[in-house]
N, C-alpha and C positions, 0 to 999 in steps of 0.2 A: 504494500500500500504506500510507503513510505517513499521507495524507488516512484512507484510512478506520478506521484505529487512532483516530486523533484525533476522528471523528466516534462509534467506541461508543464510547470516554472523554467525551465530551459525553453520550451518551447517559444512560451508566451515570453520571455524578455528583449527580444528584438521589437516586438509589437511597445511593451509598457518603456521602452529605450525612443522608440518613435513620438509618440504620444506626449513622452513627457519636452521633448524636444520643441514639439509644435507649439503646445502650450507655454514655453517657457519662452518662447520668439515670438508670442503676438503680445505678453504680459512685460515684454522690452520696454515699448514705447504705450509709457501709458495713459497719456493725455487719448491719444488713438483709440486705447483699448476700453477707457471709460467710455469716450464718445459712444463706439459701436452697440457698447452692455446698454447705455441709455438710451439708443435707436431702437434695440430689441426691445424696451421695455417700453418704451411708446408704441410699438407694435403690436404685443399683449395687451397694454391698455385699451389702445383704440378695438380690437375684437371684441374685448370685452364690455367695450362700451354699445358697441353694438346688440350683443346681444341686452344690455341695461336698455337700453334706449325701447326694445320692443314689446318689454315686458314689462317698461313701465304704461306700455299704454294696451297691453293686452293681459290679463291674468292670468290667459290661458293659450296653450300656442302645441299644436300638433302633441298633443297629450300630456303636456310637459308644463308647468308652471315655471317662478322665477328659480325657484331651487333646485327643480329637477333640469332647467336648461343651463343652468351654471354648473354641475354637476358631470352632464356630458361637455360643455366646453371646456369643463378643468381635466378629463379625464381626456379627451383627444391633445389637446394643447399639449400635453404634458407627454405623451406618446408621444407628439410629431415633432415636440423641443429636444427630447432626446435623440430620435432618429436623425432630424436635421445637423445636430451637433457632432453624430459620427460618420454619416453616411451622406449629408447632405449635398455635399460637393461632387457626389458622384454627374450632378449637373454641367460641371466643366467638363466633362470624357470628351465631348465634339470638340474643345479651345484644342488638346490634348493631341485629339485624331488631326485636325485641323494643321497644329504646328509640326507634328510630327514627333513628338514626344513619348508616344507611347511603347517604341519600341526600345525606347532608355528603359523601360518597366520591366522586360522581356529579360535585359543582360544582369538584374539584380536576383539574388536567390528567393526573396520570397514571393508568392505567389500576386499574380497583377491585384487582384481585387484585394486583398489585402492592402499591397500597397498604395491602390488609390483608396482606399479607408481613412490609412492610417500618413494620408498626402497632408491632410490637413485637419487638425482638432478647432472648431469654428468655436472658439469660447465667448464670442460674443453672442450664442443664445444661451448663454445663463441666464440674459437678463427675459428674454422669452420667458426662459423654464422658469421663473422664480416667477412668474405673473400666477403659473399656472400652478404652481404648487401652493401658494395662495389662496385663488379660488378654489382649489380643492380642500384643503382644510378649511372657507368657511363655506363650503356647500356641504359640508362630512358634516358639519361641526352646528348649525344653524337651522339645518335640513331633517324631517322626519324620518330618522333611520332605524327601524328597528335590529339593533346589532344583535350579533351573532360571529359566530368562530369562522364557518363559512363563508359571511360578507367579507371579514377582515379579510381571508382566504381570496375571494374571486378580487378583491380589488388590486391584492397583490397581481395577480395571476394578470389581469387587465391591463396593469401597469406595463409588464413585460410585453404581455404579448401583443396590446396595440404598438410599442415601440418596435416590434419583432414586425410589423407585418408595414409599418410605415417605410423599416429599413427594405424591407423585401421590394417595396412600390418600389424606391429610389433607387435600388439595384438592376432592378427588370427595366425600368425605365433605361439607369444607362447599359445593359445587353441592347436595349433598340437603339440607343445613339452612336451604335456601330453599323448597325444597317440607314437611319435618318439623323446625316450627321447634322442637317439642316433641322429636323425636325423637331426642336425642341417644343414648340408650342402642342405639339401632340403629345408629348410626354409627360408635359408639365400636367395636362387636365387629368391624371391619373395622380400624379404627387401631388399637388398643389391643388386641384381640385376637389383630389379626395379628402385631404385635408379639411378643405370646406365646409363638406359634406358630412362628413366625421363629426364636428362642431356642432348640427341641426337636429332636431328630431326627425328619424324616418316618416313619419307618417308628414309632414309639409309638402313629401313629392308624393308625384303620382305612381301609380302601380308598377309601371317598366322602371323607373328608376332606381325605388324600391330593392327590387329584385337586384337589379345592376349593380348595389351599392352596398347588399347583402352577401349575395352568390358570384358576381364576378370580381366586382372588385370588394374585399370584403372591410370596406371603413367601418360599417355599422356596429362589425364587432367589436370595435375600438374603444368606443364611447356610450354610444344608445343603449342597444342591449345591454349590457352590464349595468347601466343607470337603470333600468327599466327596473333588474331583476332588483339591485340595490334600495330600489326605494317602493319594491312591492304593488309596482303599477301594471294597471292592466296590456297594456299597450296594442297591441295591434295581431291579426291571424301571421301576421307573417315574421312576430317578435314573440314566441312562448318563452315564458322565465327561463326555463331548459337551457335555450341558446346561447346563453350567455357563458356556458359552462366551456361550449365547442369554439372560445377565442383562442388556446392553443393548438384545436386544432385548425382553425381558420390560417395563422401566424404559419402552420407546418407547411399547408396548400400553397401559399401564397409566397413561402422562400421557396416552394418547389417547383412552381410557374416563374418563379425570378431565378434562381437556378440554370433552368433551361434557356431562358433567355438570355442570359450572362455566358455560354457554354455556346450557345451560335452565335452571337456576337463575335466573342472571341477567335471564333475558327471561322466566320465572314472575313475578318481583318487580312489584310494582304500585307499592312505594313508603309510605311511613310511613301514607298515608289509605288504604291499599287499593286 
């Protein structure tokens, strides 16, 4: 047991050698590095003002009241602040393809995706994540929760696995920005859209979308359902409390469709001459 502790601690210290390097180069210049944390944090605010703004003039909004929509906004936010802070940059892969850079990735020993992971530690969505770990504790904390071991349980389990299934978007995303090195605006309506989406209550769209946003791209499991099952509401034929349980398995689907994506991308690539 002991041997192999010590062997993923060998493994994993060229990654925690990476990481700390990035973070220690953007925490240089810190007039900079304040600014960006205080950009991120006017960006949380304004979301969340959005959502204040709706709820102050409706009580009630796709099943969901002020508590139960602050609830799913702290629980996606907080997903999609983490995913973005490790995986987010996987959005630059076309600057990458583009200069021809990517086959500097090729002559290093660790593995590419990895290394565009661990390209850049984006620490200016602390101040993101720090909106959102906020609203979570006063939607936890404010909100009628009947606790249990269980909730404490699924919220963990949610935390992970909507971050798990955020990183999976931004990965499959850049597997097609090897095939559409142009094509970011269609990549983004899957990151960044779903993102959105993630933040709403299912039931605001309509039935195709629903589905899309359940079963294909799966945000819903991020935030909604586990809000739904967490604060004991009825929700919808296409949200049973149940569902909220299959977020790790939603997270497994969804690195496995990014997976493959990532896996023809790769072996599309010809390399900076074509």
């Amino acid at each position: 047991m002991a041997d192999s502790t010590s062997s993923l601690s060998r493994r994993l210290r060229p990654y925690r050698v990476l990481l700390a390097s990035r973070a220690r180069a953007q925490m240089q210049y810190r007039a900079s590095f304040v600014t960006d944390i205080l950009g991120t944090v006017g960006v949380g605010l304004a979301e969340f003002a959005e959502v204040w703004v709706i709820f102050h003039n409706v009580k009630l909004l796709g099943g969901l009241d002020f508590h139960g929509a602050l609830l799913v906004f702290a629980l996606s936010n907080l997903a999609f602040s983490l995913a973005d802070m490790f995986v987010g940059h996987l959005d630059q892969l076309p600057v990458y393809i583009r200069a021809g850079q990517v086959d500097a990735f090729y002559v290093r020993p660790l593995p590419l995706l990895a290394q565009l992971m661990t390209s850049e530690l984006s620490m200016r969505r602390i101040g993101r994540l720090s909106v959102a770990v906020v609203a979570l504790v006063v939607a936890l904390t404010t909100g009628t929760v009947q606790w249990s071991p269980a909730k404490v349980l699924l919220i963990a389990v949610t935390i992970v696995s909507g971050t798990a299934i955020f990183a999976a978007l931004f990965t499959a995303a850049g597997g097609l920005q090897f095939f559409l090195v142009d094509g970011s605006e269609f990549t983004n309506a899957f990151t960044y859209g779903g993102q959105y989406a993630a933040q709403q209550s299912q039931q605001v769209f309509p039935g195709p979308l629903r589905i899309f946003w359940t079963f294909v791209v799966p945000t819903a499991f991020v935030a909604y359902l586990p809000a739904v099952a967490i604060l004991d509401l009825p929700g919808d034929h296409l949200a049973p409390h149940w569902l909220a349980w299959c977020t790790p398995l939603a997270a497994l689907l969804a690195w496995g469709i990014a997976g493959l994506c990532w896996r023809s991308g790769t072996r599309h690539y010809q390399g900076a001459g074509g």
